[in-house]
TORKOL-4160 file (C-alpha; in steps of 0.2 Angstrom, whole numbers, padded with zeros to 4 digits, m for minus):
378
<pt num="1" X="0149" Y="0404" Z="0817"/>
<pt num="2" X="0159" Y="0401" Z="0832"/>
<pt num="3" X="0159" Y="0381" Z="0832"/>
<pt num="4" X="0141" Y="0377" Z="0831"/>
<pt num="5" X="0133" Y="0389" Z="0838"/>
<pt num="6" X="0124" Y="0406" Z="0829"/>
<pt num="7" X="0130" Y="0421" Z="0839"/>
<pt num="8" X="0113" Y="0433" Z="0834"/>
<pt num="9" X="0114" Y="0452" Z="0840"/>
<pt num="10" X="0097" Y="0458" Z="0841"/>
<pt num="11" X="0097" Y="0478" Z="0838"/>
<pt num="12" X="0083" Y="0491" Z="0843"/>
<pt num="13" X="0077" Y="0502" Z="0850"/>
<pt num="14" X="0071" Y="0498" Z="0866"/>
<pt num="15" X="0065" Y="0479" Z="0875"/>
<pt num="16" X="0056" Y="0473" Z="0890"/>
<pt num="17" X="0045" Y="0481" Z="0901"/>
<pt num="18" X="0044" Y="0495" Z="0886"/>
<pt num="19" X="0028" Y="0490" Z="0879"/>
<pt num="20" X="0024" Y="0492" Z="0861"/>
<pt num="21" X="0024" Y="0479" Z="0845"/>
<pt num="22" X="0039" Y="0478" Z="0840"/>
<pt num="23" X="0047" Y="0475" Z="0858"/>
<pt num="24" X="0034" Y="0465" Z="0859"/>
<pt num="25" X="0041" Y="0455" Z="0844"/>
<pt num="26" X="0060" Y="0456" Z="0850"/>
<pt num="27" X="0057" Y="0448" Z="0864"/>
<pt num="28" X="0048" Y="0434" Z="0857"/>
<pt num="29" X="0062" Y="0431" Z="0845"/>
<pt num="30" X="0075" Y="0433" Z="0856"/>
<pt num="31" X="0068" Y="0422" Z="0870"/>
<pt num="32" X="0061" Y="0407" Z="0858"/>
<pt num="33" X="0077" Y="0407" Z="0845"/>
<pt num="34" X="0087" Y="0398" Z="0856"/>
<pt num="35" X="0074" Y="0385" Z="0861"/>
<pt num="36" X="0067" Y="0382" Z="0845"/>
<pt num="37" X="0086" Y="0381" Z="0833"/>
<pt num="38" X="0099" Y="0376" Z="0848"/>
<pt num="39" X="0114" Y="0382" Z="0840"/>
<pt num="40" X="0107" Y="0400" Z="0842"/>
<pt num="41" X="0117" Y="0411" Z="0855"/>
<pt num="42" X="0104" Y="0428" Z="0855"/>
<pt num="43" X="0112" Y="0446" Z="0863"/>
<pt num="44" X="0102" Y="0461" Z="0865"/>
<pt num="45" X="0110" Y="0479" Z="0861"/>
<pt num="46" X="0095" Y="0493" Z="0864"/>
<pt num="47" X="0096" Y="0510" Z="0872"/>
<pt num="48" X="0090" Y="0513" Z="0889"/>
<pt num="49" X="0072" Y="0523" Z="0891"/>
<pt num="50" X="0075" Y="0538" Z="0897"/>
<pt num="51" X="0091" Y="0548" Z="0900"/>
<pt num="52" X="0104" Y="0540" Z="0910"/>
<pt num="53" X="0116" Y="0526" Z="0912"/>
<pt num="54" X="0119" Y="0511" Z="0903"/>
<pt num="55" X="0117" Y="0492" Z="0914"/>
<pt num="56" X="0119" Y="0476" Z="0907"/>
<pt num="57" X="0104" Y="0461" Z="0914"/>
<pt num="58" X="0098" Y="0443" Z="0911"/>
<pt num="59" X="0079" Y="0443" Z="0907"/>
<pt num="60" X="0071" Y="0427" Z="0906"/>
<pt num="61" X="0087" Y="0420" Z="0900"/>
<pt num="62" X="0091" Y="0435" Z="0889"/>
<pt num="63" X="0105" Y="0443" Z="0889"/>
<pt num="64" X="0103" Y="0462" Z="0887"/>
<pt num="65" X="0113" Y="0478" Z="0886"/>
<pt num="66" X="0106" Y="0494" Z="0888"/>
<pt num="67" X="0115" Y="0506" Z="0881"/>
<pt num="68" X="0118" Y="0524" Z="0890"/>
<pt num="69" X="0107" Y="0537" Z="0883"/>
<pt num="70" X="0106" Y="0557" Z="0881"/>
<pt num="71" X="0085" Y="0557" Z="0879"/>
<pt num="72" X="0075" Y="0554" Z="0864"/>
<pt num="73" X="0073" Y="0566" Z="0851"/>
<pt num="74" X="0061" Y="0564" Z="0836"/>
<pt num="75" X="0057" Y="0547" Z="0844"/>
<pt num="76" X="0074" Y="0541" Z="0842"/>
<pt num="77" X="0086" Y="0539" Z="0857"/>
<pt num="78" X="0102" Y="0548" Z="0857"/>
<pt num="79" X="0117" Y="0538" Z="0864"/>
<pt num="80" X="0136" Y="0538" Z="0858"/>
<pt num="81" X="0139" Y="0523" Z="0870"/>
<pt num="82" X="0126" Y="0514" Z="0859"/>
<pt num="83" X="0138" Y="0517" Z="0844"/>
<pt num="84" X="0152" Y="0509" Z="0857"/>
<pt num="85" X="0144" Y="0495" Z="0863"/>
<pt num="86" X="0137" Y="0492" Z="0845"/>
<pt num="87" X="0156" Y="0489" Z="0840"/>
<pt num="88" X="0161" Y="0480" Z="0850"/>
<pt num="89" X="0146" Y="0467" Z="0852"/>
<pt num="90" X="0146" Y="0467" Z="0831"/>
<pt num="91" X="0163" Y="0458" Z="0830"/>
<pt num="92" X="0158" Y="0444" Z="0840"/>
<pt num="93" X="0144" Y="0441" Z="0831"/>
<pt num="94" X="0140" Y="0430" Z="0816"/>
<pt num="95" X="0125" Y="0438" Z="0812"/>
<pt num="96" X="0116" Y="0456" Z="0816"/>
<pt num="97" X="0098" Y="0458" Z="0817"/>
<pt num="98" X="0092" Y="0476" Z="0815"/>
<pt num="99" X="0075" Y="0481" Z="0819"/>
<pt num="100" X="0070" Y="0496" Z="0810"/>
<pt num="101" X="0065" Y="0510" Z="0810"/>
<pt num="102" X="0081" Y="0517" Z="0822"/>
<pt num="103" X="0091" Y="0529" Z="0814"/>
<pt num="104" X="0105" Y="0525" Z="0826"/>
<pt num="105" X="0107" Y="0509" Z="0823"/>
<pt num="106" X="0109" Y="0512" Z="0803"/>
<pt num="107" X="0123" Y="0526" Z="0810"/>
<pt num="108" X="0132" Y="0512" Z="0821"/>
<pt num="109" X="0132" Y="0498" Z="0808"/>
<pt num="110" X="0140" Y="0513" Z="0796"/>
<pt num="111" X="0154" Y="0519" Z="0811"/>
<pt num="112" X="0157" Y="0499" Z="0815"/>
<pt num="113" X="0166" Y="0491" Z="0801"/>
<pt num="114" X="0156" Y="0477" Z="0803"/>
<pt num="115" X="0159" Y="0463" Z="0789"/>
<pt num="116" X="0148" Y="0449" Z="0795"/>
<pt num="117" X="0131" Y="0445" Z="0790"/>
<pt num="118" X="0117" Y="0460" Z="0792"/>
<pt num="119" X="0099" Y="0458" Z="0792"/>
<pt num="120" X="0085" Y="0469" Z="0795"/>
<pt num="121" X="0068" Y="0467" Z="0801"/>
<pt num="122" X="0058" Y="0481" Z="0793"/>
<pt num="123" X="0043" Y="0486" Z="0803"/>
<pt num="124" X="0039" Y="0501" Z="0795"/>
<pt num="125" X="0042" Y="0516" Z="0784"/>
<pt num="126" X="0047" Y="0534" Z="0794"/>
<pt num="127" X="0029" Y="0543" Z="0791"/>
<pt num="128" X="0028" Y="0557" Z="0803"/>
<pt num="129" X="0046" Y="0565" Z="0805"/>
<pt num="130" X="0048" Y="0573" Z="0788"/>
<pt num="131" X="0063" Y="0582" Z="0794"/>
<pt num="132" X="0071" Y="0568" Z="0802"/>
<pt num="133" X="0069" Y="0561" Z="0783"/>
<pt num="134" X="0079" Y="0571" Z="0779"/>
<pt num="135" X="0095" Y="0567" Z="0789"/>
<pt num="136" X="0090" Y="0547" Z="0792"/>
<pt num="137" X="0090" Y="0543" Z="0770"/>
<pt num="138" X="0107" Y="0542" Z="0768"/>
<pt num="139" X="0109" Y="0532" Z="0781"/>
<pt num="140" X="0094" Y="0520" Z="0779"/>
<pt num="141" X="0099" Y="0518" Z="0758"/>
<pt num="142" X="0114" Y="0512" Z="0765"/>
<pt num="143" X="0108" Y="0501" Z="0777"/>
<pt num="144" X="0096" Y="0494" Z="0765"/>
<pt num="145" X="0112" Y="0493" Z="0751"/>
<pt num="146" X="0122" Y="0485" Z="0762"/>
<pt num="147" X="0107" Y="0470" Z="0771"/>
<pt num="148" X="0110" Y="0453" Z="0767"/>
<pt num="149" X="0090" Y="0449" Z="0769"/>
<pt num="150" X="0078" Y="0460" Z="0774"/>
<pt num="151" X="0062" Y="0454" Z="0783"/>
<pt num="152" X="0043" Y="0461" Z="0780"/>
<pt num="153" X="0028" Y="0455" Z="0790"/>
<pt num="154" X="0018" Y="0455" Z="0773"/>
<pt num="155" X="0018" Y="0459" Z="0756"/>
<pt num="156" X="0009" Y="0473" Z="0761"/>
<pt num="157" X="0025" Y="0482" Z="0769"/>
<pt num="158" X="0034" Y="0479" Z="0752"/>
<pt num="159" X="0019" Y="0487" Z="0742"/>
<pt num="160" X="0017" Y="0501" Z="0754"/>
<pt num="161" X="0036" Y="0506" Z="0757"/>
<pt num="162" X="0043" Y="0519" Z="0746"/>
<pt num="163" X="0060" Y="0511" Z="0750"/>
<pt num="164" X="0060" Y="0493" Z="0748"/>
<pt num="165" X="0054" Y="0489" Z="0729"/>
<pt num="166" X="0070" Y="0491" Z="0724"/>
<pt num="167" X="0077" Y="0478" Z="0733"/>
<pt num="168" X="0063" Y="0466" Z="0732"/>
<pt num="169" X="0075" Y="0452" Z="0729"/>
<pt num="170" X="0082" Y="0452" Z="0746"/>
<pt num="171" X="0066" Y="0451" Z="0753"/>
<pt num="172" X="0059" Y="0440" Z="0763"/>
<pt num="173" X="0042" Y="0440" Z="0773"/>
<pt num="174" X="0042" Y="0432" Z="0791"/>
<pt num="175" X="0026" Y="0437" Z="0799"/>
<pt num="176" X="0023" Y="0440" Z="0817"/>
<pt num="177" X="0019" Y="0429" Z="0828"/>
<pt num="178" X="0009" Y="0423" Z="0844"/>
<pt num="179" X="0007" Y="0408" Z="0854"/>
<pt num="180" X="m0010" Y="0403" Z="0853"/>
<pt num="181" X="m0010" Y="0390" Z="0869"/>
<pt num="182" X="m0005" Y="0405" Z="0879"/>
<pt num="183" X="m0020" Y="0416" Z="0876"/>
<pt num="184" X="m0031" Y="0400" Z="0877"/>
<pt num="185" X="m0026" Y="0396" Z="0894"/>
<pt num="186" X="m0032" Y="0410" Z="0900"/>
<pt num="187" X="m0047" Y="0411" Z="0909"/>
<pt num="188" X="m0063" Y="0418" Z="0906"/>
<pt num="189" X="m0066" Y="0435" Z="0915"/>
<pt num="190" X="m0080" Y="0449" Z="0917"/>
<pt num="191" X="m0067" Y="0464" Z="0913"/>
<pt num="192" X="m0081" Y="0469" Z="0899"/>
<pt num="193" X="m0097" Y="0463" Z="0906"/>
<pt num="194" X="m0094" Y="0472" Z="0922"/>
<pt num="195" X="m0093" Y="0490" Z="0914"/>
<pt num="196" X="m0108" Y="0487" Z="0902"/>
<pt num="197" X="m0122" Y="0498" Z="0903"/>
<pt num="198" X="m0134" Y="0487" Z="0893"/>
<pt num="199" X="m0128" Y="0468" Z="0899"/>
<pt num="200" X="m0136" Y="0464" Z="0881"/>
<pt num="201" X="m0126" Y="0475" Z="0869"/>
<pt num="202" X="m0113" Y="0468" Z="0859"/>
<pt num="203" X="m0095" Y="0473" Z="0864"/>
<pt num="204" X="m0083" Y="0481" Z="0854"/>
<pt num="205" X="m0066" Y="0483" Z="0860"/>
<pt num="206" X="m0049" Y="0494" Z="0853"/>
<pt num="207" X="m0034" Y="0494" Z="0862"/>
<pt num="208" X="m0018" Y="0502" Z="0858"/>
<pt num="209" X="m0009" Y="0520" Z="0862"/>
<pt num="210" X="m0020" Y="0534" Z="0861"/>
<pt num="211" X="m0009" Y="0543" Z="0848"/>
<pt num="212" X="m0015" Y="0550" Z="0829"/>
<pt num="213" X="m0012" Y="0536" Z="0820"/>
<pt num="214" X="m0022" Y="0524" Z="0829"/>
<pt num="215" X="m0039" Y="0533" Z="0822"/>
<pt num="216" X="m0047" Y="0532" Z="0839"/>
<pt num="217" X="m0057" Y="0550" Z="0835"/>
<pt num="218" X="m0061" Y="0542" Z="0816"/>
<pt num="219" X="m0070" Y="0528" Z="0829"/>
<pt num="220" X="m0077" Y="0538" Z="0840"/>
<pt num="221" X="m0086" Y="0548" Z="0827"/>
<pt num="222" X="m0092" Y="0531" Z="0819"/>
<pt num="223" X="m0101" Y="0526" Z="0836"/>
<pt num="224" X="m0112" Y="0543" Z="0834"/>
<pt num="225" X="m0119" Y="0531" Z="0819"/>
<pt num="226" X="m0121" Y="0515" Z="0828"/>
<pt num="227" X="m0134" Y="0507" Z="0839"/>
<pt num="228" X="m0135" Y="0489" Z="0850"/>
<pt num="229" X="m0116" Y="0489" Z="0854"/>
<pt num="230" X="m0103" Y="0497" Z="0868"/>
<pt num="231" X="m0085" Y="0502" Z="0865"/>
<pt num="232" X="m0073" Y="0499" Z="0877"/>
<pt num="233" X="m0056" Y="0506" Z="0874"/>
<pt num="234" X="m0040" Y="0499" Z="0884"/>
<pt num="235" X="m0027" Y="0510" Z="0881"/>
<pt num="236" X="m0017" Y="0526" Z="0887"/>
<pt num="237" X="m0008" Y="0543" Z="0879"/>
<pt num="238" X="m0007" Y="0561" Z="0870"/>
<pt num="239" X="m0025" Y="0560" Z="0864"/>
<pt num="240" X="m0033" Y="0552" Z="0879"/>
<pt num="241" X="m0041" Y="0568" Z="0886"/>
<pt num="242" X="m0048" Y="0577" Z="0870"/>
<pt num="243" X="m0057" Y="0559" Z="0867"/>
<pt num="244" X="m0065" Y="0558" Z="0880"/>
<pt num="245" X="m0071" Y="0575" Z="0879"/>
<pt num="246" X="m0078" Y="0571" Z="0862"/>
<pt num="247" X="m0088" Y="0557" Z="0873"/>
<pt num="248" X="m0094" Y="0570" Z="0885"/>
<pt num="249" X="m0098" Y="0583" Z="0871"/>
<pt num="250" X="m0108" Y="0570" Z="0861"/>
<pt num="251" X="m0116" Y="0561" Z="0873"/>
<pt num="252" X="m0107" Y="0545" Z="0872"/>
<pt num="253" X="m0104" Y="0544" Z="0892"/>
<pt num="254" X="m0114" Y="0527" Z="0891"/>
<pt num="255" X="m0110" Y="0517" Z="0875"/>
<pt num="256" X="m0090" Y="0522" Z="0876"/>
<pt num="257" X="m0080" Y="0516" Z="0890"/>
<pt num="258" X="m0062" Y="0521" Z="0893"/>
<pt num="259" X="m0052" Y="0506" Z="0905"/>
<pt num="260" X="m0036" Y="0513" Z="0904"/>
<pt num="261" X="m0019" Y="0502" Z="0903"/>
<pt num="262" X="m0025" Y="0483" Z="0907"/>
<pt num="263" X="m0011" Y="0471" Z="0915"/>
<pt num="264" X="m0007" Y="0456" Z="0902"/>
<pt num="265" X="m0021" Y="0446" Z="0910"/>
<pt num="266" X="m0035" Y="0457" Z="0911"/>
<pt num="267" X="m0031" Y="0463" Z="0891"/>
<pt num="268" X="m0031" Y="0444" Z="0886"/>
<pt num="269" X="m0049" Y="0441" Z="0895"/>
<pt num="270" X="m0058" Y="0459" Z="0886"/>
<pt num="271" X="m0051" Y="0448" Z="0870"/>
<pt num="272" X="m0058" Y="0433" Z="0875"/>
<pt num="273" X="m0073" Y="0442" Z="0881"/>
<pt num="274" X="m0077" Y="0453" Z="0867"/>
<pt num="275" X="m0088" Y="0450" Z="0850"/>
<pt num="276" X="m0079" Y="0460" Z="0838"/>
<pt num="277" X="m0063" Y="0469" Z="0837"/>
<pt num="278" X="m0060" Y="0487" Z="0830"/>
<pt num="279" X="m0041" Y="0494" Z="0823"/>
<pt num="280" X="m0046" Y="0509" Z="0815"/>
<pt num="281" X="m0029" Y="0515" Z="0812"/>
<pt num="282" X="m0029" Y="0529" Z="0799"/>
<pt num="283" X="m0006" Y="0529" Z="0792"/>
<pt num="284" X="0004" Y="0517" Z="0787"/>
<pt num="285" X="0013" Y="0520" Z="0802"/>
<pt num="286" X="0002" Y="0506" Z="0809"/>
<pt num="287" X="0011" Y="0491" Z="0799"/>
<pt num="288" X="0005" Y="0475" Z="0805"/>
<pt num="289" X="m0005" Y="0478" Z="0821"/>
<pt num="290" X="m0001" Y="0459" Z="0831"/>
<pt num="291" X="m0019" Y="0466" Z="0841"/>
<pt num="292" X="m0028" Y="0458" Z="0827"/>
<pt num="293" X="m0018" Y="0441" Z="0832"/>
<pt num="294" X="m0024" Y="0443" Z="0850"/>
<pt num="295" X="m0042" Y="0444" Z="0845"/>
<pt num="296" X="m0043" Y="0434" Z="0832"/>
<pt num="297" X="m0035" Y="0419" Z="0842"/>
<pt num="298" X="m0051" Y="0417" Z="0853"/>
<pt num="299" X="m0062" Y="0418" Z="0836"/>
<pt num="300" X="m0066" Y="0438" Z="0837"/>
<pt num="301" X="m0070" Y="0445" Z="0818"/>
<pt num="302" X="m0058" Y="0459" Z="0816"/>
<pt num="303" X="m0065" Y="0480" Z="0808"/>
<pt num="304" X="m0049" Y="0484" Z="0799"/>
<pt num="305" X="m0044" Y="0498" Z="0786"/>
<pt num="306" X="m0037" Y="0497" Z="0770"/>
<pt num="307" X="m0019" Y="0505" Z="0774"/>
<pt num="308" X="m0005" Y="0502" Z="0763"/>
<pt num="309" X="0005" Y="0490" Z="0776"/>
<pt num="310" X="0000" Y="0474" Z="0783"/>
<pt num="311" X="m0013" Y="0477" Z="0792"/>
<pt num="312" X="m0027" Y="0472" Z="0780"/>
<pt num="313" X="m0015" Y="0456" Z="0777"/>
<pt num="314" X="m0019" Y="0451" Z="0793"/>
<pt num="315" X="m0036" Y="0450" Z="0795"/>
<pt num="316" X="m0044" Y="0447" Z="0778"/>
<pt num="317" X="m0060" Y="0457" Z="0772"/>
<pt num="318" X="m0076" Y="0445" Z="0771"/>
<pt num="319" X="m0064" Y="0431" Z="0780"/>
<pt num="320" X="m0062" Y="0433" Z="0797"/>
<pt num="321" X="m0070" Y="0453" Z="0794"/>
<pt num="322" X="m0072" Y="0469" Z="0788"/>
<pt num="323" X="m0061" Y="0480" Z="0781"/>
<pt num="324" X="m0065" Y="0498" Z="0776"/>
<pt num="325" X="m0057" Y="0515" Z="0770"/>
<pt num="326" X="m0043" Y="0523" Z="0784"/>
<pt num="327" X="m0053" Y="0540" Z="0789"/>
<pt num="328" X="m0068" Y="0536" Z="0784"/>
<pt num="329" X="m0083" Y="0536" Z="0799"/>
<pt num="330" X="m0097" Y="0531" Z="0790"/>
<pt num="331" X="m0088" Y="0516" Z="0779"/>
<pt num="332" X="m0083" Y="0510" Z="0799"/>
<pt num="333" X="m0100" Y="0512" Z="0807"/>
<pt num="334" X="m0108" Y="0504" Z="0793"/>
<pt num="335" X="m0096" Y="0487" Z="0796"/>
<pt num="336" X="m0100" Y="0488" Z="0814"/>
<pt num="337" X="m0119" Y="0488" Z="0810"/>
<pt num="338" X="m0116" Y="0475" Z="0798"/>
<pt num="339" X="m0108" Y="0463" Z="0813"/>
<pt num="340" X="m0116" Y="0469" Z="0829"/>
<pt num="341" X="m0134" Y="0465" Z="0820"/>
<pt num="342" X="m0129" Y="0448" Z="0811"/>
<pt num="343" X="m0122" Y="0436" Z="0826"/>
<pt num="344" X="m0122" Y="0420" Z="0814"/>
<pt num="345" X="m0107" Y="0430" Z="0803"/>
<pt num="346" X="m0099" Y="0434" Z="0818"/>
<pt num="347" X="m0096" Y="0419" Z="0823"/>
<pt num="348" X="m0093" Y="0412" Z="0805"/>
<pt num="349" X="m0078" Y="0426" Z="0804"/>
<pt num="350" X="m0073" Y="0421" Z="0821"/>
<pt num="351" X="m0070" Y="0404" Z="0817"/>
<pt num="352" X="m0060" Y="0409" Z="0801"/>
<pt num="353" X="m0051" Y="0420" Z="0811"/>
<pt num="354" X="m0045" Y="0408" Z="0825"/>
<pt num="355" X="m0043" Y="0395" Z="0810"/>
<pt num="356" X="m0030" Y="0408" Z="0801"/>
<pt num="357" X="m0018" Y="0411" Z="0819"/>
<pt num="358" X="m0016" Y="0392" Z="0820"/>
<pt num="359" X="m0011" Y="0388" Z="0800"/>
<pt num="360" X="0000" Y="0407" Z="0795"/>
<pt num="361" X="0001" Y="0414" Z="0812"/>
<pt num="362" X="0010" Y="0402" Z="0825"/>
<pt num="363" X="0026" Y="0407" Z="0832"/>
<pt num="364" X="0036" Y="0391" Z="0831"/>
<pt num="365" X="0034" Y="0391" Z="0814"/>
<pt num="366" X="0039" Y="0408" Z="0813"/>
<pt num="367" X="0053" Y="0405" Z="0823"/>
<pt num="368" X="0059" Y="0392" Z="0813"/>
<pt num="369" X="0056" Y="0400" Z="0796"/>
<pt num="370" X="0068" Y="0416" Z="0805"/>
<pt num="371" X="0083" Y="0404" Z="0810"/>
<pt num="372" X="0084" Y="0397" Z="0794"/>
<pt num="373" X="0086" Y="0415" Z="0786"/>
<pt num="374" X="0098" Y="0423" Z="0801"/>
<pt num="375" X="0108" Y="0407" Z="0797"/>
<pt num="376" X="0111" Y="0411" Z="0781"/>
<pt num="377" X="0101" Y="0395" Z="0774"/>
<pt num="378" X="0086" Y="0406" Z="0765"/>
């Protein structure tokens, strides 16, 4: 430490505006770190989106270095001045904070000869690119080796991981986090109710990238099974145009109802505005899925599946909802018959539901509970 203050580097990827979860959880650490332990001092080292040059910016108080970059291959960015910049940021640095997966990243700590503290966030095992396995095992063995701590959501990303059981003893779990006061402020809106076909059916809302994992088509097949509900689906990507032709193809036009991407606002009001909330991710590439912290905050009982990550750590099954087999249509439509046609357990799972963001879920405890383990004390 320099004096009294905790130099943190924060390594990923990407942050702010690219959307996804764990930006999403970046920036909340490296925004709320310095408020909630003081002696923090948080730097951000990620890669540019896109191809390009580097730039260097303040965001909300953060300072952050994007990296140049060649493009993104295999869904990892290719940048040799990330493998500078790492370098040189490492050594004045007390403690560095990878999120992975990120290939580079576990390449740039190798090239560095950094001695300091390393700690890694693990968000997920690599699932899709087999050949990039390949490559990227020696590398993440390594990483893993060498990590002072490393960081799951749940016990669920230890169990699930074909990596991490044999370091179960630097492990330590530090779940994500929301601030339940900003949803809350929020005002009521009609983002759903003005879409609705039947103003009396019960709304079911997914939202989240339109990608194979996210079992968007598992859902879709499940409505064909249901009856006294509309799906609204918030959300853009690969898989957009093939779903909604399934909605065409099956007749579906009425009960399903594409919005697209929804600002920050509007998302937080379909939460608000919803009865229950669907995740009907079919991999474990889907980890934790902070969605089911956004509509359980306003009391929404959560469909989940039984992946072998977080996710079904989040929102328990018979608690605050349903969980059911990954792939599975008929499993999912029987929950959401189950809850569309029993209102008093919806609102009985609701109110567990709200009940568990408060207690396990709230940031400042997660904030805290993460500066004690970058400092060294945990």
């Amino acid at each position: 430490m320099s004096g009294n203050r905790l130099r943190i580097l924060e390594v990923n990827k990407a942050y702010y505006p690219h959307t996804g979860g764990i930006e999403t959880v970046i920036r909340q650490y490296s925004e709320e770190l310095g408020k909630v332990c003081p002696a923090a001092e948080v730097k951000v080292l990620v890669c540019r989106d896109g191809r390009g040059k580097g730039c260097r910016e303040k965001l909300n108080g953060v300072d952050v270095t994007r990296a140049a970059s060649l493009g993104t291959y295999f869904s990892c960015p290719l940048s040799f001045d990330f493998i500078r910049k790492f370098r040189k940021m490492a050594k004045r640095a007390d403690v560095v904070h990878i999120h992975v997966p990120f290939p580079l990243a576990d390449a740039a700590l190798l090239l560095s000869g950094y001695k300091g503290r390393v700690v890694v966030s693990w968000h997920s095992d690599v699932v899709k690119q087999k050949k990039l396995m390949m490559f990227y095992k020696p590398f993440m063995k390594s990483l893993l080796k060498r990590a002072d701590r490393i960081l799951v959501a749940t016990e669920g990303h230890i169990e699930g991981s074909a990596y991490l059981k044999d370091h179960r003893e630097k492990c330590r779990i530090v779940p994500y986090g929301i601030v339940p006061g900003a949803y809350l402020r929020v005002p009521a809106g009609s983002v759903l109710s003005d879409l609705c076909t039947d103003k009396n059916s019960v709304k079911l809302l997914f939202t989240g990238r339109l990608v194979y994992y996210k079992g968007v088509d598992v859902l879709l097949r499940a409505m064909k099974e249901t009856s006294g509900c509309e799906l609204f689906i918030s959300g853009e990507g690969e898989l957009e145009a093939g779903l909604k032709e399934y909605v065409r193809e099956n007749g579906l036009e009425e009960r399903v109802h594409f919005m697209g991407f929804l600002p920050q606002k509007e998302l937080r009001q379909a939460f608000r505005e919803c009865d229950v909330f669907i995740l009907p991710s079919v991999e474990r590439s889907e980890a934790f899925g902070i969605v089911q912290l956004e509509a359980m905050v306003y009391g929404k009982p959560v469909i989940n599946t039984a992946l072998p990550s977080g996710v079904p750590y989040v929102s328990l099954d018979g608690v605050t909802g349903l969980t059911v087999p990954p792939s599975d249509p008929d499993s999912l439509a029987g929950a959401i018959n189950t809850l569309v046609g029993d209102e008093e357990l919806r609102g009985a799972m609701g109110k567990a539901a709200a009940e568990r963001v408060k207690t396990e879920f709230s940031e400042i405890n997660v904030i805290k509970k993460l500066c004690g383990i970058l400092s060294g004390e945990q």
